[in-house]
Every structure is written in C-alpha cells, then in structure tokens.
N, C-alpha and C positions, 0 to 999 in steps of 0.2 A: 553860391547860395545867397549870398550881399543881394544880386540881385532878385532873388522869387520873395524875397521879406520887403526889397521897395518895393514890388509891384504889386505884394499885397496890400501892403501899406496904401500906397497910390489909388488903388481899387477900394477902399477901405472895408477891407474883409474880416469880418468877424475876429475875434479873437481866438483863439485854437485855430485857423487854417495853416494849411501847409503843402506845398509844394516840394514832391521828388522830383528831380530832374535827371533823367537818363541818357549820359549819349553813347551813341550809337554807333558801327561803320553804315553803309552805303547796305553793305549785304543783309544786315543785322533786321535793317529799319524798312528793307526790300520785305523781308518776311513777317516782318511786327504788321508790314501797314497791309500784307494780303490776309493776314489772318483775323486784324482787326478788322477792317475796312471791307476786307473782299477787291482789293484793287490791288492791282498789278501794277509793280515799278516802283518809282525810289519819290520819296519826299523826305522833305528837309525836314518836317513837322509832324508830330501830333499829340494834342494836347486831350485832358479828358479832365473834369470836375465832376465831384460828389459833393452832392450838397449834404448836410447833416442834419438833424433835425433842430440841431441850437442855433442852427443858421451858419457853423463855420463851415469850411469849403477842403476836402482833402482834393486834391490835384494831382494828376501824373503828366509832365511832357518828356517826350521822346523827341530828342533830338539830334541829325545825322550835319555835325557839319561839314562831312566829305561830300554833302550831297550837292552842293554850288557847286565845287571844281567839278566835281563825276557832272554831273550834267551839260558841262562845258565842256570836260574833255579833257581837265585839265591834271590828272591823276600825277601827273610829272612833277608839272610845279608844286601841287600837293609837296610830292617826295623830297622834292630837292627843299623847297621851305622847312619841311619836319626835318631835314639831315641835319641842315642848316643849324636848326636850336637845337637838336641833340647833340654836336659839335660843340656849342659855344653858352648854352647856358652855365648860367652860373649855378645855379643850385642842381640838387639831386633830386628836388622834385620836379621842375622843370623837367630834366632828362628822362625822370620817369611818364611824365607826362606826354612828351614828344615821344617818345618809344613805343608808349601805347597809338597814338594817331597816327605814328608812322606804319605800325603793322596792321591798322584797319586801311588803311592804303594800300600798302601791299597786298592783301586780303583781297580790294576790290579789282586792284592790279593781277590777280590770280599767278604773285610771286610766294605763293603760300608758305615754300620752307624759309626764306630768306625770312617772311614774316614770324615765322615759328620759333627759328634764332634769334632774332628781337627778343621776343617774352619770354625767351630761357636767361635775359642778362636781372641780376639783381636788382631786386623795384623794393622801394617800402612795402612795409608791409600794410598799410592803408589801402594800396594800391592791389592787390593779391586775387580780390573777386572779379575787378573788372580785368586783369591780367589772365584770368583763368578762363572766363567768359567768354572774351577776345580768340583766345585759345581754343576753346570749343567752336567758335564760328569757325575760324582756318581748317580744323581737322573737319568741321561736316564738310563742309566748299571739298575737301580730301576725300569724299565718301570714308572718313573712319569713323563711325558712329560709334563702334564702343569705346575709343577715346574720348570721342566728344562728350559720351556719359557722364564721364570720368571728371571731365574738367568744368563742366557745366556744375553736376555735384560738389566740387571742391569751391566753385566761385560762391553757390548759397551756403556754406559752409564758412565761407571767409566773408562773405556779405554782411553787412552791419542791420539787423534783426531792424531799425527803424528806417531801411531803405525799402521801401512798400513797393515803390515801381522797376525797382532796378531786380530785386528777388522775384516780380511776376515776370518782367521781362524773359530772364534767367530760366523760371520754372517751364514758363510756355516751350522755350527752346529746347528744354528736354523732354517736356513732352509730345513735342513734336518728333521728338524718337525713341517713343515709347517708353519714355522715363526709365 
C-alpha cells in the first residue's frame, strides 16, 4: 500500500483519496475482466476511479500478477519460483504469502486439489478472506458451487469492512452463482 499513498502523493490527489488494491489469479481476473469489460481473456490490469464531489478520488485496481508468466507460458517457472520462497522464507508471512500465489498457479495450472492442500496449511489470520476466496475460485474451476458459496461467504466474513474492492470483487463471484 507504501505504494497507492506515493502514487497518490505523486499525482497530487485530493486529500481523503484512496486506493484498494486487489490481486487476483489468472482465473479470477479472466472473469472480473469479462463481466467488467465484456472481453474475453486474461489481463494483468484494471483499474477504475471515482471521482467524489470534494474532489478526492476512491480507486479500485485489480491486479493478476500470474498474468505475464500465464501469457508466456510460463506457469512452471511461476511454481518452481513460488516453491522456492515457500522453502526458504524466513518469515511466516512470506510463506503465507507464497502459499497463497502458489495455489493461484496451481489453480491456473488446473492442479486444483494439490492447490486446495495449500490453503488447508495454517496462514495468519489477516490472511483468511483472501485464503477463502482463492478457495472458492479452485472449487468453482471444480464445478462445486455449493462449496464455492461457502467459501466465498467466509472470505466477506473474514474481509476487512474498509476493503471496498476486494469485498466487490468477492460479492460479484458469488453472485455469479446465485449468491
């Protein structure tokens, strides 16, 4: 977030703006960008601004950064990189953090259970909505929609109430199976 407060800064944006940053897997941002957009296929990006009437700016971008290797082809290196720091980090956020990009890899990789046992291993609990959310993409990619209810529901449940783009993100995927 160091970074959406210099960029606002840089841009000199009103006072009160703010920027959610969401990321995404490949699959996730496959379906964010057909429902936003109406286009088909994977981008790395997309960003949206609200202007307010005092002039600050609320922001949402969506961001896939599996979406360079996936486009290259590179899903492997992906994996073997993400094993890599979830091997040798030092901290337990790191590991939870690689755990989480490793199973939206695996996800794009459509090694769905291998990614499932990923996000059954113990993660902070900060970590919990986007760990549940991740979990609801694997089981739809599964056709289990009523787990995917389950877990989508638990993610805005564990969701931090001042995360505006990460809880629509979340909402839309469940409404996309009939909430």
């Amino acid at each position: 977030m160091r970074v959406a407060k210099r960029v606002l800064a840089w841009e000199r944006a009103p006072a009160g703006s703010h920027v959610d940053i969401t990321l995404l897997s490949a699959a996730a941002m496959r379906r964010l960008n057909r429902r936003a957009t109406g286009r088909r296929g994977l981008t790395d990006v997309l960003a949206y601004a609200l202007p307010h009437p005092d002039g600050s700016i609320q922001g949402d971008v969506y961001i896939s950064p599996d979406a360079a290797n996936f486009d290259r082809g590179e899903l492997k290196s992906a994996r073997a990189q993400l094993q890599w720091v979830l091997e040798r980090a030092p901290s337990d956020e790191l590991r939870d953090l690689a755990r989480l990009r490793l199973a939206a890899v695996l996800l794009d990789d459509k090694a769905y259970d291998e990614a499932l046992t990923l996000l059954e291993a113990k993660h902070a609990e900060p970590m919990a909505a986007q760990y549940a959310a991740l979990k609801g993409d694997i089981l739809v990619a599964k056709n289990q929609a009523a787990e995917a209810k389950a877990a989508y529901k638990l993610a805005l449940e564990k969701a931090d109430r001042r995360s505006d783009a990460f809880r629509s993100s979340v909402q839309m995927r469940l409404d996309a199976l009939g909430g």
